[in-house]
TIPARO-146231 format. One record per atom (N, C-alpha, C, CB): atom name; x, y, z. Coordinates in steps of 0.001 Angstrom, whole numbers. Glycine has a CB too. Layout:
BEGIN
{"CA"; {X; Y; Z}}
...
end
This chain:
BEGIN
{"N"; {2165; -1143; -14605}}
{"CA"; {3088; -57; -14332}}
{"C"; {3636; 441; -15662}}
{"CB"; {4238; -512; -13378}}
{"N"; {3787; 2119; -16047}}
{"CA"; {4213; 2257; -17023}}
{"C"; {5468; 2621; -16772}}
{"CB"; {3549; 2916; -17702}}
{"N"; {6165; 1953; -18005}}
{"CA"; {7832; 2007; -18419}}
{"C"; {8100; 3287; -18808}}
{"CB"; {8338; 1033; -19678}}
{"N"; {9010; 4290; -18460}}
{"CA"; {9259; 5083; -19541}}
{"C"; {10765; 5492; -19625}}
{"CB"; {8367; 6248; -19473}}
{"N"; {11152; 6111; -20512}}
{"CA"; {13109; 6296; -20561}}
{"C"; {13155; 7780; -19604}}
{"CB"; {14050; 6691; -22795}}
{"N"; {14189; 8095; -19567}}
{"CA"; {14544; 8956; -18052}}
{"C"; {15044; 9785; -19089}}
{"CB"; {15728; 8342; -16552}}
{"N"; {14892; 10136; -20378}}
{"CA"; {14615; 11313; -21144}}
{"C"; {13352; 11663; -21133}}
{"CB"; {14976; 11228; -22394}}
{"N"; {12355; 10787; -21249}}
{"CA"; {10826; 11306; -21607}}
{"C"; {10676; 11599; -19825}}
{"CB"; {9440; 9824; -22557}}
{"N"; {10983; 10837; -18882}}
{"CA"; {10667; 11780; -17652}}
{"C"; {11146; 13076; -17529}}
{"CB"; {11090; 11248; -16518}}
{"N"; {12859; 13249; -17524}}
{"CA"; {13102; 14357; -17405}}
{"C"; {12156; 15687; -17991}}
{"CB"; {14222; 14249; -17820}}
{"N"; {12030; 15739; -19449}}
{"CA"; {11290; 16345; -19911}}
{"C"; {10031; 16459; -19476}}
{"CB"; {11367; 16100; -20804}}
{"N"; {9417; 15614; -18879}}
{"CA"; {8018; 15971; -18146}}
{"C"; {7978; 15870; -16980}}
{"CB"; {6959; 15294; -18449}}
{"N"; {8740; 15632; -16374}}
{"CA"; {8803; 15741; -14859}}
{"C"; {7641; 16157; -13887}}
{"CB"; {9772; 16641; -14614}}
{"N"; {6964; 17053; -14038}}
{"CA"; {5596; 18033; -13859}}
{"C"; {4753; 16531; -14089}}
{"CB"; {5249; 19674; -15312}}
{"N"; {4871; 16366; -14920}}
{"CA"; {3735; 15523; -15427}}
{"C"; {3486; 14163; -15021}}
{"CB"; {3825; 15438; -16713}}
{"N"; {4695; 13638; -14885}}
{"CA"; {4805; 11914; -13954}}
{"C"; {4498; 12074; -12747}}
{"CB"; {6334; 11092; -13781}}
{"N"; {5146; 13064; -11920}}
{"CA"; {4738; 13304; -10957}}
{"C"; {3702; 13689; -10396}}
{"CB"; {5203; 13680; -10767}}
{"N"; {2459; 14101; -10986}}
{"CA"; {1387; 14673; -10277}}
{"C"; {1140; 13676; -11143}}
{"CB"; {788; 16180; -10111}}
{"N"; {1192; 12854; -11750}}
{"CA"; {441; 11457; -12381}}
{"C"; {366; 10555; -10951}}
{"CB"; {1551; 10499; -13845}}
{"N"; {1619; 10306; -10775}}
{"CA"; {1901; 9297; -9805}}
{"C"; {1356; 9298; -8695}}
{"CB"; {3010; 9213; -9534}}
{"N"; {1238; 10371; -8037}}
{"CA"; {863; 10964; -6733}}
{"C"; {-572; 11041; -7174}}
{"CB"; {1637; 12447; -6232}}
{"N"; {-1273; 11384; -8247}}
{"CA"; {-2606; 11509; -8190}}
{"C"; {-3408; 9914; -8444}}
{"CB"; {-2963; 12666; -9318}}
{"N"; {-2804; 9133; -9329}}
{"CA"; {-3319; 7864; -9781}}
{"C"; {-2977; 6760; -8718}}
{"CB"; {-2720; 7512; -11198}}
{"N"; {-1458; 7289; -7471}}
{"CA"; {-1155; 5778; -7123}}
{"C"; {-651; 4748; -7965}}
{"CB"; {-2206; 5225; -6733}}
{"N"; {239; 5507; -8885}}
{"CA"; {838; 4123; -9620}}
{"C"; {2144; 4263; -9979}}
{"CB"; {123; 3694; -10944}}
{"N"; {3235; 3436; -9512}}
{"CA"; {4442; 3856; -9773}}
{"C"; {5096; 3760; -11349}}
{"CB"; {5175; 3137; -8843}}
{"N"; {6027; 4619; -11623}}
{"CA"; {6298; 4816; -13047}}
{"C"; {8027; 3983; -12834}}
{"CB"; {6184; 6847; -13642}}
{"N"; {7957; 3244; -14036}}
{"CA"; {9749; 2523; -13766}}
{"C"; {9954; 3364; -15043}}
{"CB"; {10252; 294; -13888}}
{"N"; {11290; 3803; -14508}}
{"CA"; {11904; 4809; -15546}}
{"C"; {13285; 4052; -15855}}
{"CB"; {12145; 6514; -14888}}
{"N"; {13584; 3636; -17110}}
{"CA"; {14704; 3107; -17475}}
{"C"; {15860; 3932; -18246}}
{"CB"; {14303; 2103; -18160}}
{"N"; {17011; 3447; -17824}}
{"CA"; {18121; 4377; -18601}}
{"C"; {18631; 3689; -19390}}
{"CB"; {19214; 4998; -17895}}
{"N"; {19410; 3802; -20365}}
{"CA"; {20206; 3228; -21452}}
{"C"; {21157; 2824; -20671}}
{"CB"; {20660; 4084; -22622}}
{"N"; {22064; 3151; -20292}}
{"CA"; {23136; 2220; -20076}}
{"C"; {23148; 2142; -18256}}
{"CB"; {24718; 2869; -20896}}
{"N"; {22397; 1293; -17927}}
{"CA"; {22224; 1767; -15831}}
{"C"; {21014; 617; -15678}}
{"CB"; {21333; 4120; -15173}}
{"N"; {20811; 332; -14552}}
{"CA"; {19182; -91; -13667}}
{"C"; {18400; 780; -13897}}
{"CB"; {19072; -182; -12020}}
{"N"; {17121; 306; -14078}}
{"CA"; {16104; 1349; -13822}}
{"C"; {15927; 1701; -12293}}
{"CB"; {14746; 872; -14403}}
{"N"; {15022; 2306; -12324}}
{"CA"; {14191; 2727; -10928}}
{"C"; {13060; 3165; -11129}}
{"CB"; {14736; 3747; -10093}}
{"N"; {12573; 3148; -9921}}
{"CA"; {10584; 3478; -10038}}
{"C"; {10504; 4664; -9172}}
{"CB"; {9250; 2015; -9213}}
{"N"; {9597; 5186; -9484}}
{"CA"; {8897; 6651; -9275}}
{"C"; {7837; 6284; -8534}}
{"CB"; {8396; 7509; -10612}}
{"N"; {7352; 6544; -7171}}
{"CA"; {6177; 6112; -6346}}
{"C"; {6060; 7424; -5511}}
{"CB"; {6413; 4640; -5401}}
{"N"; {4487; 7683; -5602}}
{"CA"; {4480; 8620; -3382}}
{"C"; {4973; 8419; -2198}}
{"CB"; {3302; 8617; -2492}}
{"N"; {4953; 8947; -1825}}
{"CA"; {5326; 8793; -571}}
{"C"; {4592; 8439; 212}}
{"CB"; {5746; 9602; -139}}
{"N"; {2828; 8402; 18}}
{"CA"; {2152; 8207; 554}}
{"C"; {1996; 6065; 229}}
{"CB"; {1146; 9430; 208}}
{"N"; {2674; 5967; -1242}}
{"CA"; {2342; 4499; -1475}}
{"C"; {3339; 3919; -905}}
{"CB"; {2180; 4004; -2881}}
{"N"; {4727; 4790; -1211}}
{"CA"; {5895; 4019; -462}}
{"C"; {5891; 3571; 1252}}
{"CB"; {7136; 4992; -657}}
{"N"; {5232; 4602; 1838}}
{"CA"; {4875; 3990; 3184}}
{"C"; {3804; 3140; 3522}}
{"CB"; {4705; 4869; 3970}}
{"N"; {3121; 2897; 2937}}
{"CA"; {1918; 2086; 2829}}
{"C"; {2854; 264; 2281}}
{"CB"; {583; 3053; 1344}}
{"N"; {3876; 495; 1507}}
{"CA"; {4221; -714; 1189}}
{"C"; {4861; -1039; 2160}}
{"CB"; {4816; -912; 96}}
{"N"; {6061; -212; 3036}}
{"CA"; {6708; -375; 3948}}
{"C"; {5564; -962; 5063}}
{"CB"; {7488; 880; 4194}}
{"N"; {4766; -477; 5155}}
{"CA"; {3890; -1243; 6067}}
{"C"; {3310; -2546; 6236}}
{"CB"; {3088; -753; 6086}}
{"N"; {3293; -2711; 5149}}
{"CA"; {3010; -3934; 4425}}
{"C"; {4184; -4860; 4452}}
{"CB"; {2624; -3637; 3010}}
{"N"; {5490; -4600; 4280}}
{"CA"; {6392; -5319; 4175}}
{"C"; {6944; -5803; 6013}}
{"CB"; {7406; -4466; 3143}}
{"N"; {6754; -4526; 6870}}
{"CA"; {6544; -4936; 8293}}
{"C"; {6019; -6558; 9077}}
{"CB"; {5552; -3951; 8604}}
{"N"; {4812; -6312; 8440}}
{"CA"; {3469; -6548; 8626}}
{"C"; {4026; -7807; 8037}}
{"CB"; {2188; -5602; 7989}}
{"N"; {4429; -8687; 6995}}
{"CA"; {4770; -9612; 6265}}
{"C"; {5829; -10248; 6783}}
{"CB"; {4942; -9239; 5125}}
{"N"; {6785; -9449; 6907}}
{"CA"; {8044; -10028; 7538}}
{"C"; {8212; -10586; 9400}}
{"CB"; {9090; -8750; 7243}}
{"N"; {6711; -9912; 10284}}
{"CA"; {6762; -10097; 11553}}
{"C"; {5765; -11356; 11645}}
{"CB"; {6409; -8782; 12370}}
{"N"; {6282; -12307; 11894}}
{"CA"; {5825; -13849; 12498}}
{"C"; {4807; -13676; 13285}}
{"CB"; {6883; -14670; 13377}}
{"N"; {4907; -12652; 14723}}
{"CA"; {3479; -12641; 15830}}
{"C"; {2753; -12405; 14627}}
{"CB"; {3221; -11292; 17302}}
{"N"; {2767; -10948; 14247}}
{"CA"; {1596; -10453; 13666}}
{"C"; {1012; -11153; 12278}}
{"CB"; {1885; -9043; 13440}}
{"N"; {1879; -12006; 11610}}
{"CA"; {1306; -12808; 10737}}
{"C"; {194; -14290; 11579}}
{"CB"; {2729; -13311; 9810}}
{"N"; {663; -14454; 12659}}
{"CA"; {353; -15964; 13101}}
{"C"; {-966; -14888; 13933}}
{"CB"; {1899; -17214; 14256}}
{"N"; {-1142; -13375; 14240}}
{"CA"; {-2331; -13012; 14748}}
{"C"; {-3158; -12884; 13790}}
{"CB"; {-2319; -11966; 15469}}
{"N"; {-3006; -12258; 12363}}
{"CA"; {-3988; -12469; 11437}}
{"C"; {-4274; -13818; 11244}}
{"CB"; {-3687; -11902; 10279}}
{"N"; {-3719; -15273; 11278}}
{"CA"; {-3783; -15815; 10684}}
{"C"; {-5280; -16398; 11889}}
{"CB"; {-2428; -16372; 10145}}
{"N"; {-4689; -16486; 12963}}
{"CA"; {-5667; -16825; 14043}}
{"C"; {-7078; -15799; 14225}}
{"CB"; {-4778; -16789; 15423}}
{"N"; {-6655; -14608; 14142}}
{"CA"; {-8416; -14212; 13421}}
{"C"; {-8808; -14295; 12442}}
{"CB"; {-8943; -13102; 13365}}
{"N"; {-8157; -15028; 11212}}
{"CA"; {-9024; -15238; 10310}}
{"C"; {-10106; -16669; 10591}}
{"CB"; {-8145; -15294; 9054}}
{"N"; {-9291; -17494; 11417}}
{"CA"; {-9935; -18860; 11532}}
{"C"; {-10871; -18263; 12979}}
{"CB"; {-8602; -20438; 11785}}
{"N"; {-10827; -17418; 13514}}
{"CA"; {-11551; -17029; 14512}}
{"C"; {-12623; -16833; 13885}}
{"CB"; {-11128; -16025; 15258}}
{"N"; {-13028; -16227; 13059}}
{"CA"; {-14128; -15169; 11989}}
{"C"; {-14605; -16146; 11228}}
{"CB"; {-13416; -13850; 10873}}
{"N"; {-13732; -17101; 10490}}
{"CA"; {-14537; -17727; 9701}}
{"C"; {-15593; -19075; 10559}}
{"CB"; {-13491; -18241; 8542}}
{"N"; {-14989; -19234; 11325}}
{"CA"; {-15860; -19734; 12516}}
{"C"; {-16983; -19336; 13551}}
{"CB"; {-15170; -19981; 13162}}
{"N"; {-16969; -18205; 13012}}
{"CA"; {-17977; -17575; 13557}}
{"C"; {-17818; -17217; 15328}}
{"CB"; {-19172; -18504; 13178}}
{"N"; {-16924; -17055; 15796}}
{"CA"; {-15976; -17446; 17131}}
{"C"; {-15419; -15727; 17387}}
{"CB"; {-14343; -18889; 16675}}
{"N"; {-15760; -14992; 16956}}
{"CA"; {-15610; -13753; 17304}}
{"C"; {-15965; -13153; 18377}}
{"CB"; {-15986; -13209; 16613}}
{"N"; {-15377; -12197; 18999}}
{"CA"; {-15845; -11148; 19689}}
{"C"; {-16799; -10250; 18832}}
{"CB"; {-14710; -10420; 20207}}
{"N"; {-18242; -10350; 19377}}
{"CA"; {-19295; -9699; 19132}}
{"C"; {-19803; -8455; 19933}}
{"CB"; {-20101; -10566; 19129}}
{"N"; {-19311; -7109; 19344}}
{"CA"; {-19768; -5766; 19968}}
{"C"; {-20829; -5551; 20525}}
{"CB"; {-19811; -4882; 19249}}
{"N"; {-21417; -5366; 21370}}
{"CA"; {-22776; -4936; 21801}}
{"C"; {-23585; -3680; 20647}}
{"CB"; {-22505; -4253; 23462}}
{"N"; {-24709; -3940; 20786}}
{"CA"; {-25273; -2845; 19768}}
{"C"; {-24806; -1136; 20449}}
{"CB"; {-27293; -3095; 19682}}
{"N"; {-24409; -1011; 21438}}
{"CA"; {-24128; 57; 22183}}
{"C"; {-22807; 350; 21811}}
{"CB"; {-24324; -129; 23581}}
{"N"; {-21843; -756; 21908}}
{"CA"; {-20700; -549; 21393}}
{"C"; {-20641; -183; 19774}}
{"CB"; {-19999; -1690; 21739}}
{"N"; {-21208; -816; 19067}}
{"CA"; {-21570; -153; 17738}}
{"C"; {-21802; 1005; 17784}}
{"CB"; {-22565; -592; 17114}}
{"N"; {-23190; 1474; 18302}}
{"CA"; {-23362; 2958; 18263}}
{"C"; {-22027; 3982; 18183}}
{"CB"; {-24135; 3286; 19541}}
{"N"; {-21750; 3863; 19728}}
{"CA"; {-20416; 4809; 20085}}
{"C"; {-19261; 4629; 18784}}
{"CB"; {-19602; 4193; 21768}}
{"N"; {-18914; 3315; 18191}}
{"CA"; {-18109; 3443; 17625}}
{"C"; {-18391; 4167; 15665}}
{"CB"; {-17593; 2112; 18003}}
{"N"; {-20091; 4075; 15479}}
{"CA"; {-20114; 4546; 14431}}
{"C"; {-20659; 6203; 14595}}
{"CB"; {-20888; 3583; 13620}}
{"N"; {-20360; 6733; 15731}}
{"CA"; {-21141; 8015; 16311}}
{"C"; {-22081; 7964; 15940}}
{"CB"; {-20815; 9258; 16116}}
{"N"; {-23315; 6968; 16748}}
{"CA"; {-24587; 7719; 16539}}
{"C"; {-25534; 8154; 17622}}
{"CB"; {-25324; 6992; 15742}}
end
């Protein structure tokens, strides 16, 4: 993640921003005398929020955790080749 002072953003503002939003990478902008803060999309910021959901909910951690040992066991629900089709439109 790049650091930068909240003078060199201000002044480019244009420029972090269509950085950020185009690369996906948040910018921490620090002030002299304050906390910093970070600069992210909106598209990454909800994607983390999702993630942080997803992390913090017990079912849904203990359901990944049980299809992973499902899968690596080879213990899966296996699609029919028909069901494939339909689902890759062919």
């Amino acid at each position: 993640m790049d650091s930068i002072s909240v003078n060199q953003f201000r002044d480019n503002l244009k420029t972090y921003v269509e950085q950020t939003v185009s690369e996906h990478e948040p910018i921490k902008v620090t002030r002299r005398a304050g906390e910093a803060f970070i600069v992210m999309s909106a598209e990454d910021w909800e994607r983390e929020q999702e993630t942080l959901y997803v992390l913090q909910n017990s079912r849904l951690m203990q359901q990944i955790a049980d299809s992973v040992l499902t899968h690596n066991n080879k213990a899966g629900y296996k699609p029919t080749q028909e069901q494939l089709d339909e689902i890759i439109n062919i």
